[in-house]
C-alpha positions as CSV (number, residue, x, y, z in Angstrom):
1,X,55.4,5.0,69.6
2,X,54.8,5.8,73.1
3,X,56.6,2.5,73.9
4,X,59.7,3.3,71.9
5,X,59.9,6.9,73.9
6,X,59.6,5.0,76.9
7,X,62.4,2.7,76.2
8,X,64.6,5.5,75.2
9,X,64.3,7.0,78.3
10,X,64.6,4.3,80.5
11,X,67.9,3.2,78.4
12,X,69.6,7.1,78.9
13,X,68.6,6.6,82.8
14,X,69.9,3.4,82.9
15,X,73.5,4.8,81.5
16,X,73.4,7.6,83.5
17,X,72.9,5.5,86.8
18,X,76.2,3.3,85.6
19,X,78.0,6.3,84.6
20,X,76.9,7.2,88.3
21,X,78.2,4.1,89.8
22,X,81.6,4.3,88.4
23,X,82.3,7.2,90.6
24,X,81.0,5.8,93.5
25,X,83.7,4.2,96.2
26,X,87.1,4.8,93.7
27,X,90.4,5.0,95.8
28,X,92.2,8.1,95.3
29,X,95.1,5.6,96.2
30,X,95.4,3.5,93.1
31,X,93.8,5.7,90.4
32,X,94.9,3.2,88.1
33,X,92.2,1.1,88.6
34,X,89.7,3.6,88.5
35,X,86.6,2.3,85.4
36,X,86.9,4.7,82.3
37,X,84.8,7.4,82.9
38,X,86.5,8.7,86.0
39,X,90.3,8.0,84.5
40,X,88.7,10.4,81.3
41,X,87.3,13.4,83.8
42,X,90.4,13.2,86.1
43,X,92.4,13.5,82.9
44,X,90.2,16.9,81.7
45,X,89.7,18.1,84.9
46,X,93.5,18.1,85.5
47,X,94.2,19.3,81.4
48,X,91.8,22.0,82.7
49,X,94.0,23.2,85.8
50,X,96.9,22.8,83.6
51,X,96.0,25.4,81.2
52,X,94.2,27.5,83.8
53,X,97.6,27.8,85.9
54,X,99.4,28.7,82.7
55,X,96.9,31.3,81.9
56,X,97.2,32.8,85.4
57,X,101.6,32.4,85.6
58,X,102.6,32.8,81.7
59,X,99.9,35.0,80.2
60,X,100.2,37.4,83.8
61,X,104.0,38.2,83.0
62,X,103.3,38.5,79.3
63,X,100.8,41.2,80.3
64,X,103.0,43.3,83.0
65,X,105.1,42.9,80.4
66,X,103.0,44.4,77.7
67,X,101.9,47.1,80.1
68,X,105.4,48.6,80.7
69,X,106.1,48.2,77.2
70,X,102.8,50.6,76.6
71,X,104.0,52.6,79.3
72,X,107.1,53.4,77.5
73,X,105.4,54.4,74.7
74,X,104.8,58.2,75.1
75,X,108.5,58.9,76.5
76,X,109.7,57.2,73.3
77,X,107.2,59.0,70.9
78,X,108.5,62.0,72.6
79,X,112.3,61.0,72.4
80,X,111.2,60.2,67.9
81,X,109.7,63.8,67.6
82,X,113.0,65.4,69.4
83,X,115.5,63.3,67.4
84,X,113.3,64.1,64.0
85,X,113.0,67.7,65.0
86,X,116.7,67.6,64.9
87,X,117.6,65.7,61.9
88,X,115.3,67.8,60.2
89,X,117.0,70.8,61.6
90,X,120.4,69.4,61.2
91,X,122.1,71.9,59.0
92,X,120.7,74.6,60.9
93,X,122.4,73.1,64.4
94,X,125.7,72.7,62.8
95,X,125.7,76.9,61.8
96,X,124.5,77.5,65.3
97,X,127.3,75.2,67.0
98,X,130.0,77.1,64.5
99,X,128.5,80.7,65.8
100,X,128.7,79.5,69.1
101,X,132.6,77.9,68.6
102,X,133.8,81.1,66.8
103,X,132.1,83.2,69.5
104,X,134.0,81.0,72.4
105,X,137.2,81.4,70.6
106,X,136.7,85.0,70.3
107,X,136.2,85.1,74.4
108,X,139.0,82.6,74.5
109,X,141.5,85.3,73.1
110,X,140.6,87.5,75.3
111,X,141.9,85.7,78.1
112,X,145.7,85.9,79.3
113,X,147.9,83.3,79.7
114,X,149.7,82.8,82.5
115,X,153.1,84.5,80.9
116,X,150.7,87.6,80.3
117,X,149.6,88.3,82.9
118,X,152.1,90.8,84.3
119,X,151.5,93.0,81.4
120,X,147.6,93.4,82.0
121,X,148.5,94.2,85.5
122,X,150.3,97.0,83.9
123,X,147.3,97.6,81.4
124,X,145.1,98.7,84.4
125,X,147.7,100.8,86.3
126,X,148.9,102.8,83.3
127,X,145.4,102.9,82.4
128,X,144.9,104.8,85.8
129,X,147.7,107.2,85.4
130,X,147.0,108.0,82.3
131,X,144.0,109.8,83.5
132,X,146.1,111.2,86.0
133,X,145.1,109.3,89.1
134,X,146.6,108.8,92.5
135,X,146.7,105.0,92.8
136,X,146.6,104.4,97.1
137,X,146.3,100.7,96.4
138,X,146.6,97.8,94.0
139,X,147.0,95.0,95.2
140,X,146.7,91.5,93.2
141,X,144.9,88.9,95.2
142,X,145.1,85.1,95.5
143,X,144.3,83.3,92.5
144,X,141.3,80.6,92.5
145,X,141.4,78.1,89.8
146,X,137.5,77.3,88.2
147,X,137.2,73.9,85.8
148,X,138.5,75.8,82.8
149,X,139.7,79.4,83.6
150,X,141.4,81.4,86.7
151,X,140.6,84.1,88.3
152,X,142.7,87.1,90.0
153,X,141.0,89.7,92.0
154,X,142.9,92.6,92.6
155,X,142.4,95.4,95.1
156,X,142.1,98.6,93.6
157,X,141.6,102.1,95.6
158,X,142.7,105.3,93.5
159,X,142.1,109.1,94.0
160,X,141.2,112.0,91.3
161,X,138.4,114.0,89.8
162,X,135.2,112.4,88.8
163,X,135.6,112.6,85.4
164,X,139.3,110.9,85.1
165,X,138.0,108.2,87.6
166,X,135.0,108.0,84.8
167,X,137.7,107.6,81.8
168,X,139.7,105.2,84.1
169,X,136.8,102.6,83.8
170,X,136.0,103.0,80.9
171,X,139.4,102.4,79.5
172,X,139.6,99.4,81.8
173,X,136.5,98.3,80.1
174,X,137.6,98.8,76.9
175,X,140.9,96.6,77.8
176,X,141.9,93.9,75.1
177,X,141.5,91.3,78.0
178,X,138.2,90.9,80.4
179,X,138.4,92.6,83.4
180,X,135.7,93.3,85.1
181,X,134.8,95.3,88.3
182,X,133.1,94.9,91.6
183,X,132.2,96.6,95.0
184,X,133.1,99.6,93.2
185,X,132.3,102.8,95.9
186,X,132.9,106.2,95.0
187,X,133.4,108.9,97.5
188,X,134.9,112.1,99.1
189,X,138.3,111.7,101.0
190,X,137.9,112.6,104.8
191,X,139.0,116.0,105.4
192,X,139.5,116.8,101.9
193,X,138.3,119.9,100.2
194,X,140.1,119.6,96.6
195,X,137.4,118.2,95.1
196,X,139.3,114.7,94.5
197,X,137.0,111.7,94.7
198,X,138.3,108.5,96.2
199,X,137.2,105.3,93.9
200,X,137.7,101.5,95.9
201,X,136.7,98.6,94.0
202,X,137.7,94.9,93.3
203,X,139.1,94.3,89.6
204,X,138.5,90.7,88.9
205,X,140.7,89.5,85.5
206,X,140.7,86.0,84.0
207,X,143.0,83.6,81.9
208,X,142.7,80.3,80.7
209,X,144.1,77.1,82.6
210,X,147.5,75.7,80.5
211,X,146.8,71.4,79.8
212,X,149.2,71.6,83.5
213,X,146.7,73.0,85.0
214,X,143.1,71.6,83.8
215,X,145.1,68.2,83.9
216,X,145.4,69.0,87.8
217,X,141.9,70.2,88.3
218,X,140.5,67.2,86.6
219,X,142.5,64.9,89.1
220,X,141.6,67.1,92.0
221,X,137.6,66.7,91.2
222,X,138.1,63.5,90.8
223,X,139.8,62.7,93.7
224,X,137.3,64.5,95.5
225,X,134.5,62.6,94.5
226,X,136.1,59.2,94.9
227,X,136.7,60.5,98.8
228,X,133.0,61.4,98.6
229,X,131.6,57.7,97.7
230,X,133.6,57.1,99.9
231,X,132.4,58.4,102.7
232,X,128.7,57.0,101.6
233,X,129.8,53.6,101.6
């Protein structure tokens, strides 16, 4: 027995010192005639770097890619709940766009068109005799054009007792058309002792732009910001 565990290990020496040999003095300049054993672990060692390379350049991407793709995740879970809330709330939206469309027409009508706006310019002045009021000034203004609307401020500066300059806006407020007003100042004529109150202010009334008109903003704006890029470039 002891023999045959002797042999044994003198044959497993024996290959391992001509497994040994086979590496010893190889020219890395004709591999091909390299014995087995190194031909084999230059052909795992290299299988080895192969896949390790691929781990490191395919499986790297694949992950930055998986990491923005996770990264996305909360914005578009976020987007889902929005767009459900909606669907769910659908038939709701619609009644609340209507309201709002009827309630934009309804503020639509009361603006002038261009053709009438002499006759709310009379509106406001008759509006101001009518109470009996001195008018010392009313003067319409230059008009500025906005996207969708214009507007025409128009100096105002009348005379009269408190109450009728009172009744004056009022009615003015209660005008089919907006008009609205500003810097108002109320206050005693110099050297005055009739009891008359002196009323300036700035009467600012709107109408809507004719397809002329928004057609020639539209070009304007965009003329505008093609000068602007431009000037970037």
């Amino acid at each position: 027995m002891a023999t045959s565990k002797s042999k044994n290990s003198i044959d497993i020496g024996a290959a391992l010192s001509r497994g040994a040999a086979q590496f010893r003095d190889l020219n890395p300049k004709e591999p091909g005639q390299w014995p087995i054993l190194p031909k084999i672990a230059t052909c795992i060692g290299v299988t080895i770097a192969v896949v390790a390379l691929g781990w490191f350049v395919v499986l790297s991407d694949a992950d930055k890619a998986l990491q923005a793709a996770r990264d996305k995740e909360p914005r578009l879970k976020d987007d889902y709940r929005s767009k459900l809330a909606q669907a769910v709330n659908l038939n709701e939206l619609k009644k609340q766009k209507e309201q709002v469309q009827e309630y934009v027409t309804q503020l639509e009508k009361q603006l002038p068109g261009k053709a009438e706006m002499d006759a709310l310019l009379s509106d406001i002045n008759q509006a101001g005799i009518g109470r009996g009021l001195q008018f010392e000034l009313f003067r319409p203004g230059q008009v500025v054009i906005k996207d969708y609307y214009a507007e025409l401020p128009i100096a105002v500066k009348v005379s009269g007792r408190y109450h009728d300059i009172g009744s004056f806006v009022a009615d003015v407020a209660n005008l089919s058309r907006i008009v609205t007003l500003h810097n108002l100042t109320i206050a005693p004529p110099p050297k005055d002792n009739s009891g008359n109150l002196v009323m300036e202010a700035t009467a600012r009334t709107y109408r809507y732009l004719d397809a002329a008109e928004v057609a020639e903003v539209k070009r304007a704006a965009a003329a505008a910001k093609s000068k602007q890029k431009g000037k970037k470039t």
